[in-house]
N, CA, C and O atoms as CSV, one atom per row, in Angstrom:
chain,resi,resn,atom,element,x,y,z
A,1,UNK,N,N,0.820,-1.193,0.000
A,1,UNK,CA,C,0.000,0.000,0.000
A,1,UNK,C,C,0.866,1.259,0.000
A,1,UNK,O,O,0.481,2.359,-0.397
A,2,UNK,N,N,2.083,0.977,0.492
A,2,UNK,CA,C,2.983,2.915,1.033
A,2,UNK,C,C,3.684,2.574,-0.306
A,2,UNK,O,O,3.773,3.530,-1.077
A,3,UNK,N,N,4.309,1.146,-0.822
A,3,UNK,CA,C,4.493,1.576,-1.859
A,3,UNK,C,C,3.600,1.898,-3.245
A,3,UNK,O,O,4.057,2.092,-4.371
A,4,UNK,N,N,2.958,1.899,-3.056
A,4,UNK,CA,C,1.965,2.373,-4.432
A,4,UNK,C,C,1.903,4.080,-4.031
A,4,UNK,O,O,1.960,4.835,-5.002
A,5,UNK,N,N,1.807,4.621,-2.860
A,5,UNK,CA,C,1.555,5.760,-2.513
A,5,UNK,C,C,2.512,6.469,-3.014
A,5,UNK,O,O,2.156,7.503,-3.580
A,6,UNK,N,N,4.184,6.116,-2.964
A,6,UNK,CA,C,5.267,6.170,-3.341
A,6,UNK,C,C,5.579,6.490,-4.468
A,6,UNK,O,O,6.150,7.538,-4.767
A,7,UNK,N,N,5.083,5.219,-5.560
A,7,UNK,CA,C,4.993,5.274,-6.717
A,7,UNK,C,C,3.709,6.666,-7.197
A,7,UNK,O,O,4.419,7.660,-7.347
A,8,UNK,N,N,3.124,6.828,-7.304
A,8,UNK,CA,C,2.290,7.755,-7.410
A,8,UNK,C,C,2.889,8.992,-7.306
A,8,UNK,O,O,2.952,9.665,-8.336
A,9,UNK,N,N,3.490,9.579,-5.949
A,9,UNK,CA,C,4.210,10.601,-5.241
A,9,UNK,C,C,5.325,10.742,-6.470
A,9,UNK,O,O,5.727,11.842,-6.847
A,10,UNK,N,N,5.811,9.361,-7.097
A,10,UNK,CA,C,7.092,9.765,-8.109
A,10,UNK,C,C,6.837,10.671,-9.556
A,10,UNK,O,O,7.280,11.612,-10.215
A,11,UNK,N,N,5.651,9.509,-9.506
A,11,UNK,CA,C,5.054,10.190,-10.895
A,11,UNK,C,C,4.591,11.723,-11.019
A,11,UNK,O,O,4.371,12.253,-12.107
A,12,UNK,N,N,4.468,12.371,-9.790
A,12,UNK,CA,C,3.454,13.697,-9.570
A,12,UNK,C,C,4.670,14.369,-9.742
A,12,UNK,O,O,4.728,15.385,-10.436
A,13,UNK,N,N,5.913,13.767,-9.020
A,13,UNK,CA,C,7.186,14.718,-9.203
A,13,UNK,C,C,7.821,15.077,-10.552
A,13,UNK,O,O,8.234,16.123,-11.053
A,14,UNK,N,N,7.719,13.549,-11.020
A,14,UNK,CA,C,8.256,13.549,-12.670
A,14,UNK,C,C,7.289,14.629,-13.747
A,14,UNK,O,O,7.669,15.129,-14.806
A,15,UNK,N,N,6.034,14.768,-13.123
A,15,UNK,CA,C,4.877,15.145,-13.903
A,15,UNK,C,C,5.302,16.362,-13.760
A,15,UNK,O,O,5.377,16.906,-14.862
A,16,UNK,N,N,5.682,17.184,-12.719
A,16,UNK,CA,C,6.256,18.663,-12.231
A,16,UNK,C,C,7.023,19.192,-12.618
A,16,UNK,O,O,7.016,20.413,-12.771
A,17,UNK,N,N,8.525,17.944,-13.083
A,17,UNK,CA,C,9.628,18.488,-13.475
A,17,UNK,C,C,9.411,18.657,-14.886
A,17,UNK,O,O,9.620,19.825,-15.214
A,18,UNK,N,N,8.974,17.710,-16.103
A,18,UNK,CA,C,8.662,17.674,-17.162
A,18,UNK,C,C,7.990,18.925,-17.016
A,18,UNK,O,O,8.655,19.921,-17.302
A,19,UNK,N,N,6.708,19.100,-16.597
A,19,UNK,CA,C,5.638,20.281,-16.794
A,19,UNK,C,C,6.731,21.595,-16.929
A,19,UNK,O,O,6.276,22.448,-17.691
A,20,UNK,N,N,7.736,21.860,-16.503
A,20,UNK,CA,C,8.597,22.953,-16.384
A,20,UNK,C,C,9.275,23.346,-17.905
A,20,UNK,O,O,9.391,24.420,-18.496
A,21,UNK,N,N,9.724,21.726,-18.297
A,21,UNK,CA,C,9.907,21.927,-19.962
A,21,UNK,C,C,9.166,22.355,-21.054
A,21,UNK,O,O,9.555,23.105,-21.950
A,22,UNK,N,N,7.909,21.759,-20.911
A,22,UNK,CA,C,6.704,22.241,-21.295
A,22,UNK,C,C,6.130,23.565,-21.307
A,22,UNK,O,O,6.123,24.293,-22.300
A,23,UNK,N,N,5.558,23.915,-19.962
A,23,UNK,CA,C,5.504,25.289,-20.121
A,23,UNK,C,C,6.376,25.890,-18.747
A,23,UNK,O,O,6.013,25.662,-17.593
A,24,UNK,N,N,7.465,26.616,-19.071
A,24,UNK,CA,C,8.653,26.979,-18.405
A,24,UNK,C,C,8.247,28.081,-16.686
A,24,UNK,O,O,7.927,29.263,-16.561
A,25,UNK,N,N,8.362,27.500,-16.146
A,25,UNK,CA,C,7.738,28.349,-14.588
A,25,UNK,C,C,8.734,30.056,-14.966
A,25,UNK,O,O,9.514,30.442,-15.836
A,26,UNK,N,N,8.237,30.505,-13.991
A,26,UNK,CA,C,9.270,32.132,-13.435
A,26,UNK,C,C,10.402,31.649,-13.494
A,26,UNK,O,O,10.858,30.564,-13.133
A,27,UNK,N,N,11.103,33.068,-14.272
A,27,UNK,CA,C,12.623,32.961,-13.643
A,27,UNK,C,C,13.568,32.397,-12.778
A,27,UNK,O,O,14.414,31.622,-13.225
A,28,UNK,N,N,13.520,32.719,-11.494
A,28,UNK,CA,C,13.807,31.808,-10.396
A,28,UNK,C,C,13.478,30.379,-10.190
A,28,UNK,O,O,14.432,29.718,-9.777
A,29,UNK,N,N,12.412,29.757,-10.365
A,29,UNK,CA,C,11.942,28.497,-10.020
A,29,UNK,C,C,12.314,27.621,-11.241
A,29,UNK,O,O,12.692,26.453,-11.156
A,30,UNK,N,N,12.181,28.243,-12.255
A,30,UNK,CA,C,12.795,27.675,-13.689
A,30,UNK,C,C,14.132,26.938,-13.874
A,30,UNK,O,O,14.480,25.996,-14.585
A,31,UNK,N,N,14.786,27.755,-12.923
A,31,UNK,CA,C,16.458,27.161,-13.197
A,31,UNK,C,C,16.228,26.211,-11.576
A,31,UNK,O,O,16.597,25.037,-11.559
A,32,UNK,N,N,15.836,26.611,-10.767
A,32,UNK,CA,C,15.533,25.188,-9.373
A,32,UNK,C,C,15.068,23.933,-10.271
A,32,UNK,O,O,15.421,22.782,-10.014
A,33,UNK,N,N,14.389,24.219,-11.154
A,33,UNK,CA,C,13.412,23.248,-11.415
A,33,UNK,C,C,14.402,22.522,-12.579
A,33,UNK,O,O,14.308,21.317,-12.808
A,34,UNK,N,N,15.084,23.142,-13.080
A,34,UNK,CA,C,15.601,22.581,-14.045
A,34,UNK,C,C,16.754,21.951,-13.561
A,34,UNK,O,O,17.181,20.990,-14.200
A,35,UNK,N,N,17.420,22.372,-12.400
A,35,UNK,CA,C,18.336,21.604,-11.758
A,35,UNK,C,C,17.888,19.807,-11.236
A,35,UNK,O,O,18.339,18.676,-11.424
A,36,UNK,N,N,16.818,20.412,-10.550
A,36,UNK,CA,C,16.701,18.999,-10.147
A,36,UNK,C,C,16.186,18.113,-10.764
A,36,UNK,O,O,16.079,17.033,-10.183
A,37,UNK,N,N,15.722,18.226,-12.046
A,37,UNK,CA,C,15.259,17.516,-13.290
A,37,UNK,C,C,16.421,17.251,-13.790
A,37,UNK,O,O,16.241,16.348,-14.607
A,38,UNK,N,N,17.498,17.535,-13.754
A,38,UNK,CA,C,18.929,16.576,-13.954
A,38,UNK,C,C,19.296,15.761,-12.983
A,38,UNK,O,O,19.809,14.654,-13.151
A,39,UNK,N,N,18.939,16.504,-11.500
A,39,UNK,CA,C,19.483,15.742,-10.398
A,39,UNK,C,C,18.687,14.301,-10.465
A,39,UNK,O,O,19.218,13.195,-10.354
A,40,UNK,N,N,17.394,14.552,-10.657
A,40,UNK,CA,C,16.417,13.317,-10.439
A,40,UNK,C,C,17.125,12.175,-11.991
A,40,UNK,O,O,17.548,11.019,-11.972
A,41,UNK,N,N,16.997,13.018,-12.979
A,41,UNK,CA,C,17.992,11.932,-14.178
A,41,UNK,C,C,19.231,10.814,-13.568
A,41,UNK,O,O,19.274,9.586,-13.644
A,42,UNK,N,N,20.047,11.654,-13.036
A,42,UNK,CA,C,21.261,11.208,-12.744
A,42,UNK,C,C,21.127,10.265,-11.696
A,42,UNK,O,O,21.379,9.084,-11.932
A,43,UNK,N,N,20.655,10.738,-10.227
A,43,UNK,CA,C,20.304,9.752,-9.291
A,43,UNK,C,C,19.624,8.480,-9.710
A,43,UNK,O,O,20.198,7.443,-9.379
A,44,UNK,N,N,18.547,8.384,-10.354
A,44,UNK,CA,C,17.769,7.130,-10.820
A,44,UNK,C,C,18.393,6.576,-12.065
A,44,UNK,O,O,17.786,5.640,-12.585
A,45,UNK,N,N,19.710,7.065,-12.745
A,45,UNK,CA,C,20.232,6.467,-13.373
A,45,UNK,C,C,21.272,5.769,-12.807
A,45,UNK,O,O,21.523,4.631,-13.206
A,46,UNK,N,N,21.826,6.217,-12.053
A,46,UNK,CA,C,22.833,5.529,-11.440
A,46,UNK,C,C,22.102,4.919,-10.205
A,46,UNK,O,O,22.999,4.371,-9.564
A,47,UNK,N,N,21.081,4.766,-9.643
A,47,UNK,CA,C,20.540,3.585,-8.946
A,47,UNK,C,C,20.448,2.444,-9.611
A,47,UNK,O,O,20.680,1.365,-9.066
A,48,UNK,N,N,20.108,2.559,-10.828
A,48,UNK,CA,C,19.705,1.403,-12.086
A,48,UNK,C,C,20.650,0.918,-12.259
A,48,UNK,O,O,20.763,-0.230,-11.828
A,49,UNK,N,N,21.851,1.567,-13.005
A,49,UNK,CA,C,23.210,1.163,-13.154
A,49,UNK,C,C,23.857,0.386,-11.768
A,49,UNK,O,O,24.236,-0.761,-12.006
A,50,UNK,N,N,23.971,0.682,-10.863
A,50,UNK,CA,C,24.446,0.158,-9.721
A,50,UNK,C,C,24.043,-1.471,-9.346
A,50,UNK,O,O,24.677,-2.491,-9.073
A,51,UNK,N,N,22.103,-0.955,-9.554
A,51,UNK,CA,C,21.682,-2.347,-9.502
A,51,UNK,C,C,21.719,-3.169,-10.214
A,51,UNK,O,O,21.490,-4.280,-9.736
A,52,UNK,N,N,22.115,-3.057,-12.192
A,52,UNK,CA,C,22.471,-3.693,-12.969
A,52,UNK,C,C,23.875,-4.255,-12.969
A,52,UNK,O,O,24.179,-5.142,-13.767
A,53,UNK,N,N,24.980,-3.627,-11.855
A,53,UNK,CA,C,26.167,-4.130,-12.124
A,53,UNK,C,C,26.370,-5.422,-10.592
A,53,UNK,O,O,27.286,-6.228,-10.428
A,54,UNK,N,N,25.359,-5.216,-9.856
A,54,UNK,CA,C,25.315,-5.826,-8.528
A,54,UNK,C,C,24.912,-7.548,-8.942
A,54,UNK,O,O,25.204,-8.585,-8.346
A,55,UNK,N,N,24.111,-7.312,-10.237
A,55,UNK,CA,C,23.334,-8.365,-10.027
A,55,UNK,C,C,23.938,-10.064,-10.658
A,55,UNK,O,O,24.584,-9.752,-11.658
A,56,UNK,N,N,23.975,-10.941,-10.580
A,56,UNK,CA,C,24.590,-12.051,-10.834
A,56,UNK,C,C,24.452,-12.486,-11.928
A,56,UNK,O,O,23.391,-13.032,-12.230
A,57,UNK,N,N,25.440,-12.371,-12.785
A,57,UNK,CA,C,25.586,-13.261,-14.217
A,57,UNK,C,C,24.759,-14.448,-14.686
A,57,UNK,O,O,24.417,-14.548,-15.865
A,58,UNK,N,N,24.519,-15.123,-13.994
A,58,UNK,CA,C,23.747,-16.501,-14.433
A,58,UNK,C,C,22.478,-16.213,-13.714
A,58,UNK,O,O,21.499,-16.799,-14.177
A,59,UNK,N,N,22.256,-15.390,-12.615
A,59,UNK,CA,C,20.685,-15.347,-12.537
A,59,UNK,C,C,19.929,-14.447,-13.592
A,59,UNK,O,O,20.499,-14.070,-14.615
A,60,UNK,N,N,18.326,-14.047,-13.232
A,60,UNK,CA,C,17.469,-13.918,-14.411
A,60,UNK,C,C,18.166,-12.330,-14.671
A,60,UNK,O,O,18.354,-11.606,-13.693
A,61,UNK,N,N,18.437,-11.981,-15.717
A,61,UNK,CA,C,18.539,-10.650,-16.159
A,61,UNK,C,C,16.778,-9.915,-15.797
A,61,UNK,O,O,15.670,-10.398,-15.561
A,62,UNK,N,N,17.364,-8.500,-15.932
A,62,UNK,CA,C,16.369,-7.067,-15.640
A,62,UNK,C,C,15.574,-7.235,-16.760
A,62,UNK,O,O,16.225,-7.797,-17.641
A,63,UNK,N,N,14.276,-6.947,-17.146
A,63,UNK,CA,C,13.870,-6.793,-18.787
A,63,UNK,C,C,13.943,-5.371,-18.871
A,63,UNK,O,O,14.576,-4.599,-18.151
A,64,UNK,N,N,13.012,-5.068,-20.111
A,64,UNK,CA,C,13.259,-3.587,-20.355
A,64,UNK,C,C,12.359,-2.653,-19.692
A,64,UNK,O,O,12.468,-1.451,-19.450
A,65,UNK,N,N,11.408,-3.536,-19.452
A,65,UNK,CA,C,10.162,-2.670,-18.511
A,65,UNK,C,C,10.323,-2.580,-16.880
A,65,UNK,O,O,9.805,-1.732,-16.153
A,66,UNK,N,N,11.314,-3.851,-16.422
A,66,UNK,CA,C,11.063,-4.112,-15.188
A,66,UNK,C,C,12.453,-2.614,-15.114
A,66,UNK,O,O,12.196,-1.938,-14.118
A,67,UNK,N,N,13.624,-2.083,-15.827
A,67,UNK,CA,C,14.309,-1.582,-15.674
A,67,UNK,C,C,13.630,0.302,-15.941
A,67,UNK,O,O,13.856,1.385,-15.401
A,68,UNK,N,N,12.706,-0.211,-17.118
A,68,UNK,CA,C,12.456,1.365,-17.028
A,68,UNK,C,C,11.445,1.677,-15.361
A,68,UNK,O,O,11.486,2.638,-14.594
A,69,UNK,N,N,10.898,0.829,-15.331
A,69,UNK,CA,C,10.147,1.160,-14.112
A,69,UNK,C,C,10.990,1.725,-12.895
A,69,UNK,O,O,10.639,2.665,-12.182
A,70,UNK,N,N,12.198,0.972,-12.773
A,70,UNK,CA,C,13.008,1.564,-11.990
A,70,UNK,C,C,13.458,2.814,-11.762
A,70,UNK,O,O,13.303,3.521,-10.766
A,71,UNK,N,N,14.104,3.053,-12.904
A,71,UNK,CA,C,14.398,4.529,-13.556
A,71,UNK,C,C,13.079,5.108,-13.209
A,71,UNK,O,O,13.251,5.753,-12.175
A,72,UNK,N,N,12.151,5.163,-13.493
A,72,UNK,CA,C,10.651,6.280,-13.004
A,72,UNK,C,C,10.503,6.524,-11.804
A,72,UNK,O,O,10.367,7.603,-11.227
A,73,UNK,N,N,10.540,5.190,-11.316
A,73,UNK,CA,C,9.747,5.075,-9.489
A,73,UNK,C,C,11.140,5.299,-8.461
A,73,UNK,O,O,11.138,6.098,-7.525
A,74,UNK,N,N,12.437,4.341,-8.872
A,74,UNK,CA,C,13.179,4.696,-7.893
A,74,UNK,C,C,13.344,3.848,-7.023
A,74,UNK,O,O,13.358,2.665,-7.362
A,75,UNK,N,N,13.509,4.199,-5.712
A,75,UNK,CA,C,13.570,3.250,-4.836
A,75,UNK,C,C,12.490,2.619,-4.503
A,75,UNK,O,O,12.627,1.647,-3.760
A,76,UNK,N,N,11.160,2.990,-4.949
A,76,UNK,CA,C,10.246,2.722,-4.392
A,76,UNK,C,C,9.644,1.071,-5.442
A,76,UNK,O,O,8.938,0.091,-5.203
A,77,UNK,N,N,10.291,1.493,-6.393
A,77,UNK,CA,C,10.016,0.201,-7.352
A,77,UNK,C,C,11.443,-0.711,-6.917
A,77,UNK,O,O,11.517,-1.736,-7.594
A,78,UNK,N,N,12.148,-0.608,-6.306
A,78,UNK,CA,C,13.330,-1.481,-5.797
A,78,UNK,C,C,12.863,-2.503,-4.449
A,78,UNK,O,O,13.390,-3.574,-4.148
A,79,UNK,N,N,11.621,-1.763,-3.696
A,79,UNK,CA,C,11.668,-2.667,-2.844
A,79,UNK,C,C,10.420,-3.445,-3.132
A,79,UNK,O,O,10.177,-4.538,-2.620
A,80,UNK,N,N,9.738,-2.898,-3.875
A,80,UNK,CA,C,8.944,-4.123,-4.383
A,80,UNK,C,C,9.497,-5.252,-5.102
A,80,UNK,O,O,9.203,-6.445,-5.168
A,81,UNK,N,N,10.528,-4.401,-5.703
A,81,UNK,CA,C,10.961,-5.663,-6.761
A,81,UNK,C,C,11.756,-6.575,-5.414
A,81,UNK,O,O,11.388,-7.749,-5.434
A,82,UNK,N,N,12.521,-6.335,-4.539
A,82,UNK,CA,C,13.162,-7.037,-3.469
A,82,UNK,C,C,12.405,-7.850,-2.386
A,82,UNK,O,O,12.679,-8.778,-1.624
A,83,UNK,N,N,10.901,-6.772,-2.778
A,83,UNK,CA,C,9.684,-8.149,-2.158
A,83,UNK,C,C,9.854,-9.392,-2.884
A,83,UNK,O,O,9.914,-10.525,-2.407
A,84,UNK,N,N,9.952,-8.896,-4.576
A,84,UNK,CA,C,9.049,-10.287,-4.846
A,84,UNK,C,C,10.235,-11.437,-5.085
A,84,UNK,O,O,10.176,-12.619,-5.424
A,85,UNK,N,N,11.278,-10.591,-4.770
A,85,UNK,CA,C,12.657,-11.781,-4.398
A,85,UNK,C,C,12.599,-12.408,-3.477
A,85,UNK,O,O,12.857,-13.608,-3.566
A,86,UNK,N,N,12.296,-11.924,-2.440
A,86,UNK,CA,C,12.217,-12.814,-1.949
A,86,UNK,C,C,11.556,-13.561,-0.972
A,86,UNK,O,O,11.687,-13.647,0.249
A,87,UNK,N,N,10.483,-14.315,-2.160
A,87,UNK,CA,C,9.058,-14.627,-1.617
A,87,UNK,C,C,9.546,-15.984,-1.967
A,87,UNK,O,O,10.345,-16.172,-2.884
A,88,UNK,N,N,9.160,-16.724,-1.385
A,88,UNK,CA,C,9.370,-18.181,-1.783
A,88,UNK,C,C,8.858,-18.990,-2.951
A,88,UNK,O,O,7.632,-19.077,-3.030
A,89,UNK,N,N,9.472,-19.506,-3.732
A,89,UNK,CA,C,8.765,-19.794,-5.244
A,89,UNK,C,C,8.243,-21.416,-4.828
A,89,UNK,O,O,7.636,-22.100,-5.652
């Protein structure tokens, strides 16, 4: 449940920072906004990357969706995905 709340909360942020490209806020808030719309790039890229270099050669590779999801949501799609690791098959 907190993570879906999470996920949601990411999307409203992503929706904020984009919206800035789109139609560009004030002066001041424009360049805040545009900062952390790199910061948020970079951080969730290199969470991805990190977790792609962590992960074990012969177990199941990332797909392309389970990885973009990452990149969007963040940590918040990491611990779901670390739920469903480790649930007993």
């Amino acid at each position: 449940m907190l993570i879906n709340l999470g996920r949601l909360l990411m999307l409203c942020v992503w929706a904020f920072l984009i919206l800035n490209i789109v139609q560009p806020f004030p002066r001041p808030l424009n360049i805040f906004v545009n900062v952390a719309l790199i910061f948020m790039v970079l951080m969730h890229g290199l969470q991805l990357s990190l977790l792609k270099a962590t992960q074990p050669k012969e177990g199941p590779a990332l797909s392309r969706a389970q990885q973009l999801r990452i990149f969007i949501f963040g940590v918040f799609e990491l611990l779901a995905w670390q739920k469903q690791q480790k649930r007993p098959r």
